[in-house]
PyMOL CGO cylinders between C-alpha atoms (Angstrom):
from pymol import cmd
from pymol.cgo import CYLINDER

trace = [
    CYLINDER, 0.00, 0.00, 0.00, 1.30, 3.44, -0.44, 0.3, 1, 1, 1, 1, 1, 1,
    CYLINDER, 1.30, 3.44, -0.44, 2.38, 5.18, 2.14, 0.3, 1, 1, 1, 1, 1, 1,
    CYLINDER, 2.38, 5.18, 2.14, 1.36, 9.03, 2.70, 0.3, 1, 1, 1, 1, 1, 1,
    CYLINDER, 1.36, 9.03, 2.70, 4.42, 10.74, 1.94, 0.3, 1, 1, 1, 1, 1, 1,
    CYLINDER, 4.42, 10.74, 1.94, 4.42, 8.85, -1.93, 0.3, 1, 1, 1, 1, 1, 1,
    CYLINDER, 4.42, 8.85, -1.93, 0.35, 10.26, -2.14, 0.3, 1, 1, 1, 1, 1, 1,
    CYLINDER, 0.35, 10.26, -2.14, 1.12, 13.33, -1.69, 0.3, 1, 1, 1, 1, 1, 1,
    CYLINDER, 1.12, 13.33, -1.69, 4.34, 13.37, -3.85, 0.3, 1, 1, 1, 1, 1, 1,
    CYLINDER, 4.34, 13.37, -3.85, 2.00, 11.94, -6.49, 0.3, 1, 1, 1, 1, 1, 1,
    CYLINDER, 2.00, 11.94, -6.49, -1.06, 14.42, -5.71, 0.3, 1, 1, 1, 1, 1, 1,
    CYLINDER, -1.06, 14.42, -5.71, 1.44, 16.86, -5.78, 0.3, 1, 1, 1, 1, 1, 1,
    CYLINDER, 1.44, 16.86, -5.78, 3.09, 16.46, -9.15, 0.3, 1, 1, 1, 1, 1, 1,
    CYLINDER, 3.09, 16.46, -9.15, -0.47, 16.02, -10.58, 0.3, 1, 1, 1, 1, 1, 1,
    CYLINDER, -0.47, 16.02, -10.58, -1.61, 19.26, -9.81, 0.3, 1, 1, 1, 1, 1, 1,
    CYLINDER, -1.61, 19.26, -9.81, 1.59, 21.26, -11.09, 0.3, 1, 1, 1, 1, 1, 1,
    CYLINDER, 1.59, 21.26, -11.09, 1.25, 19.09, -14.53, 0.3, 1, 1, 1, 1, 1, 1,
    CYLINDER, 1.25, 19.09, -14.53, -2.08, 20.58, -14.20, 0.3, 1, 1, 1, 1, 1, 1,
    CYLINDER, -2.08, 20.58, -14.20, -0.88, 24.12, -13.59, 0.3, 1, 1, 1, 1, 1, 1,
    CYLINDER, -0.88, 24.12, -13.59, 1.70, 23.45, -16.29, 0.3, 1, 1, 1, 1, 1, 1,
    CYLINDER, 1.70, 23.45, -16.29, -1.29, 22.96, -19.26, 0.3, 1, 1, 1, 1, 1, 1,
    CYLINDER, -1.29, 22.96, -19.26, -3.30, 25.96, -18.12, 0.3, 1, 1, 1, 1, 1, 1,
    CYLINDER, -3.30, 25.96, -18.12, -0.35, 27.98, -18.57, 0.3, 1, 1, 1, 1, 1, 1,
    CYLINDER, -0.35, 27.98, -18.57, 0.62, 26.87, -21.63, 0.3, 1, 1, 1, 1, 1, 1,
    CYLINDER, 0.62, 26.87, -21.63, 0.17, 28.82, -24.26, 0.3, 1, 1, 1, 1, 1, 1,
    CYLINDER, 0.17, 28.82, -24.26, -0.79, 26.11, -27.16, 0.3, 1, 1, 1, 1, 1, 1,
    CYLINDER, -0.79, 26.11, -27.16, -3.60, 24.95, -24.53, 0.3, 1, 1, 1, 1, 1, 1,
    CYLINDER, -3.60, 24.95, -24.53, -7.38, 25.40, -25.99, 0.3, 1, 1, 1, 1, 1, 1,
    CYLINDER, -7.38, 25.40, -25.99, -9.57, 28.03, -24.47, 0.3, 1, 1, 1, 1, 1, 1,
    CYLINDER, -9.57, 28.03, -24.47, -12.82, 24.97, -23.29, 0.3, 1, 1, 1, 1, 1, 1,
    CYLINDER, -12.82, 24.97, -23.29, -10.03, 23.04, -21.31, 0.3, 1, 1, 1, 1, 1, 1,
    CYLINDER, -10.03, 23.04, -21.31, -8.75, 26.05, -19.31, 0.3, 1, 1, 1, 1, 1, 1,
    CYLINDER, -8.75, 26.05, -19.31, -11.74, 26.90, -18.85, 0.3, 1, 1, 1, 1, 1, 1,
    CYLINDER, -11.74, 26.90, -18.85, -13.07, 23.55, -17.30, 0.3, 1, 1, 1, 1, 1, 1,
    CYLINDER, -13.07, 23.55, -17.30, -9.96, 23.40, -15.30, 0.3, 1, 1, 1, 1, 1, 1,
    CYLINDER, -9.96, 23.40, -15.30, -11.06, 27.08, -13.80, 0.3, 1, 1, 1, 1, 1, 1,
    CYLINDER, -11.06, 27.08, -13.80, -14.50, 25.50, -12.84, 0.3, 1, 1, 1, 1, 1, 1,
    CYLINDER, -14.50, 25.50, -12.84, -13.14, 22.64, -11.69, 0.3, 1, 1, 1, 1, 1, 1,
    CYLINDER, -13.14, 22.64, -11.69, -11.16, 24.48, -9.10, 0.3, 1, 1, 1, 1, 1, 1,
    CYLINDER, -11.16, 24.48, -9.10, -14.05, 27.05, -8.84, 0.3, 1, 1, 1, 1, 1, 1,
    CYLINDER, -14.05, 27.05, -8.84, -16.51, 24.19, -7.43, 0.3, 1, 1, 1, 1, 1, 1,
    CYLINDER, -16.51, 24.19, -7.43, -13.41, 22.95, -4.93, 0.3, 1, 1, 1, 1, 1, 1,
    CYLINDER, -13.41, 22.95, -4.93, -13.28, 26.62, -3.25, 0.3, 1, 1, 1, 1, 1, 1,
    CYLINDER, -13.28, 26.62, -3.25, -16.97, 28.00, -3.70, 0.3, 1, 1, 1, 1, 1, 1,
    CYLINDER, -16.97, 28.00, -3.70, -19.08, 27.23, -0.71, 0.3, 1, 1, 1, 1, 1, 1,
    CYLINDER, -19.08, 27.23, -0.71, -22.02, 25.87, -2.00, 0.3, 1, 1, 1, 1, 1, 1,
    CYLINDER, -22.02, 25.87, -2.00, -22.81, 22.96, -4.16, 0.3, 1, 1, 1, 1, 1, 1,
    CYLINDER, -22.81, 22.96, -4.16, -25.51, 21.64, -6.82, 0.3, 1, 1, 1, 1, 1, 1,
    CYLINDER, -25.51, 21.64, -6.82, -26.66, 18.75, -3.93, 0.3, 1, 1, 1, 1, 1, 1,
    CYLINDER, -26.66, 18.75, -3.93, -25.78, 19.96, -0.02, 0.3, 1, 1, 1, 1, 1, 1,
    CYLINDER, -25.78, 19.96, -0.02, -23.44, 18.02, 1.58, 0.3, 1, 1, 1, 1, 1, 1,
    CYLINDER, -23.44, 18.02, 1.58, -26.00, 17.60, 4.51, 0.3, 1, 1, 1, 1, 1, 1,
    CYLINDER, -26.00, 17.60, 4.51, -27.33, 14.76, 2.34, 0.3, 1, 1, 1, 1, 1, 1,
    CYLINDER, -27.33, 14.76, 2.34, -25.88, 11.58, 3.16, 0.3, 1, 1, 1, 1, 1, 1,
    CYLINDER, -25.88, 11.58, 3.16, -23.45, 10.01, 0.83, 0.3, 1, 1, 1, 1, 1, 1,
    CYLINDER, -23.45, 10.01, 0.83, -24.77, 12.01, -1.94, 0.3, 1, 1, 1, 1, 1, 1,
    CYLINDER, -24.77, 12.01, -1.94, -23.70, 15.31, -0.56, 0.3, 1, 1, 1, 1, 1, 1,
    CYLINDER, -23.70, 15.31, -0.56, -20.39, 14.10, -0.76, 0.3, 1, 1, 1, 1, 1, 1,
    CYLINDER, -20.39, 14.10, -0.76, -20.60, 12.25, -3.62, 0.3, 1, 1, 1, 1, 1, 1,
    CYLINDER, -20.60, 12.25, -3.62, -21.55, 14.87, -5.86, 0.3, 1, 1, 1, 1, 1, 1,
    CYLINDER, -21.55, 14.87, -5.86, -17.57, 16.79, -5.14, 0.3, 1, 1, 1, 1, 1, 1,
    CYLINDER, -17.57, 16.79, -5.14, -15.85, 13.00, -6.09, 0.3, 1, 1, 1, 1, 1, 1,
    CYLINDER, -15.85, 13.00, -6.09, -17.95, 12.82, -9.41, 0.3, 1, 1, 1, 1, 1, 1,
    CYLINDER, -17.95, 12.82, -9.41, -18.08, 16.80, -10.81, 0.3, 1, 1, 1, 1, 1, 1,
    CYLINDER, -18.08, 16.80, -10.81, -14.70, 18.10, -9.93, 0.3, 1, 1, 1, 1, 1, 1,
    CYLINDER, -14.70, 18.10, -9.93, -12.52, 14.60, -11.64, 0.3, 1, 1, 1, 1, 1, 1,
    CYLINDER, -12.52, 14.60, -11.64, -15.15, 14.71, -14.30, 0.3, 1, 1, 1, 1, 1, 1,
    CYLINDER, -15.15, 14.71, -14.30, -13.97, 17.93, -15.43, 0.3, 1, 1, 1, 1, 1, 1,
    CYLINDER, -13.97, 17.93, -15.43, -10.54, 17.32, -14.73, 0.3, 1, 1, 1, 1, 1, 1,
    CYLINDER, -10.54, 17.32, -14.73, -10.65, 14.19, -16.96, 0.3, 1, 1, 1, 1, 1, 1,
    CYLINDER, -10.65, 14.19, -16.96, -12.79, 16.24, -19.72, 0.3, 1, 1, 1, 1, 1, 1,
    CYLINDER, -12.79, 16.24, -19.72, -9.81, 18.89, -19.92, 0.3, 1, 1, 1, 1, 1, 1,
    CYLINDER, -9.81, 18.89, -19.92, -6.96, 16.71, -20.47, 0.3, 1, 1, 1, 1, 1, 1,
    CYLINDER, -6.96, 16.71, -20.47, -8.94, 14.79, -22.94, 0.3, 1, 1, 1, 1, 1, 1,
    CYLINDER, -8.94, 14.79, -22.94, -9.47, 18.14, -25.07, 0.3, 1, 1, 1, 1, 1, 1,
    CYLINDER, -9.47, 18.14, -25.07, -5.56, 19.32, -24.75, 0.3, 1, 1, 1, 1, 1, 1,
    CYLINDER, -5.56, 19.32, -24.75, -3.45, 18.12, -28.01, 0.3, 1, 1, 1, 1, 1, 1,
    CYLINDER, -3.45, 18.12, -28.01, -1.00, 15.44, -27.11, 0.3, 1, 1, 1, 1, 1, 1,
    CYLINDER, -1.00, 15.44, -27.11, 1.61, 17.54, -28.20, 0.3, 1, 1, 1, 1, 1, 1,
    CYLINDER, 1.61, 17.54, -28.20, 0.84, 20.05, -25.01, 0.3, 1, 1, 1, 1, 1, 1,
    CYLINDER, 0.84, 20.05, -25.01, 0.15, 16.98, -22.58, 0.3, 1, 1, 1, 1, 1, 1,
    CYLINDER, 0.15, 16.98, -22.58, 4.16, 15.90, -23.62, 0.3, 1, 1, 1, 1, 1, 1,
    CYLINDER, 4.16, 15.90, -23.62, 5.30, 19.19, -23.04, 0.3, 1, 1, 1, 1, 1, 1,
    CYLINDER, 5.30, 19.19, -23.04, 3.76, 19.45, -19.81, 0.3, 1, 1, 1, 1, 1, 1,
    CYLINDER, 3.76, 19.45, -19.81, 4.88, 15.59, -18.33, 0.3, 1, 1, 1, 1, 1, 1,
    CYLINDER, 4.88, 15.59, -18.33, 7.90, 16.55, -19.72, 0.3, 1, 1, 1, 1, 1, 1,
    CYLINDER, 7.90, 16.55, -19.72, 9.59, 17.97, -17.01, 0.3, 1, 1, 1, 1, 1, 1,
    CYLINDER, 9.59, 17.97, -17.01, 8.38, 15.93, -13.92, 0.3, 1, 1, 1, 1, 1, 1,
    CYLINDER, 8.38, 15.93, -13.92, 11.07, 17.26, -11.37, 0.3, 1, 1, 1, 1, 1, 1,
    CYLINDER, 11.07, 17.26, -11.37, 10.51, 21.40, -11.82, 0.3, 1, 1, 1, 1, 1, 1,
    CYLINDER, 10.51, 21.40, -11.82, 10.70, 23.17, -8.84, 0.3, 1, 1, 1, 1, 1, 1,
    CYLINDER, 10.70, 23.17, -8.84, 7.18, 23.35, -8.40, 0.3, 1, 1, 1, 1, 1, 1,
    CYLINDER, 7.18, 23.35, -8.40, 7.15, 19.46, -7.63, 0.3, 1, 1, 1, 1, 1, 1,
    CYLINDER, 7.15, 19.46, -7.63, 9.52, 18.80, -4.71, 0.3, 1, 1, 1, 1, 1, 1,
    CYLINDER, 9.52, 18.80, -4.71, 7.90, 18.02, -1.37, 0.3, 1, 1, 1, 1, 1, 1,
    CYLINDER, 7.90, 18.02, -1.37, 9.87, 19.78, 1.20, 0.3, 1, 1, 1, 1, 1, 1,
    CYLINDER, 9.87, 19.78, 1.20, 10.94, 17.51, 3.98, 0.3, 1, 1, 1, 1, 1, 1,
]
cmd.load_cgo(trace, "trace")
């Protein structure tokens, strides 16, 4: 089983690839855009069903927010995608100790 420190090492070089395609410039206008409401529905303090609900409240943030995720990177050329796993050890990706 993986241990913590390797999750977050992982979660944390995901989301810089992440940052890497919105900032690059060859990146489509829909995928940035999904990535911006993907992180929009993380941070605003409501959502489509309450999280009072059970099991669906909370199921509604582990379908929406990958969804998007998923329909980004699936809209970025592969050229873009290379560029951006390209350089897997950038600052950006070290864990501090």
């Amino acid at each position: 089983m993986a241990s913590l420190r390797e999750i977050a090492q992982n979660l944390k070089r995901e989301l810089a690839f992440y940052r890497r395609i919105w900032a690059h410039p060859a990146t489509p206008r829909l995928p940035r855009l999904l990535l911006g409401l993907a992180l929009a529905y993380l941070l605003i303090p409501f959502d489509i069903i309450p999280d009072f609900l059970p099991v669906i409240g909370q199921l509604d943030d582990l379908v929406i927010v990958p969804g998007l995720v998923y329909l980004a990177v699936r809209m970025v050329p592969d050229e873009v995608i290379a560029a951006c796993r390209l350089d897997p050890q950038s600052p950006d990706d070290t864990i501090d100790s």
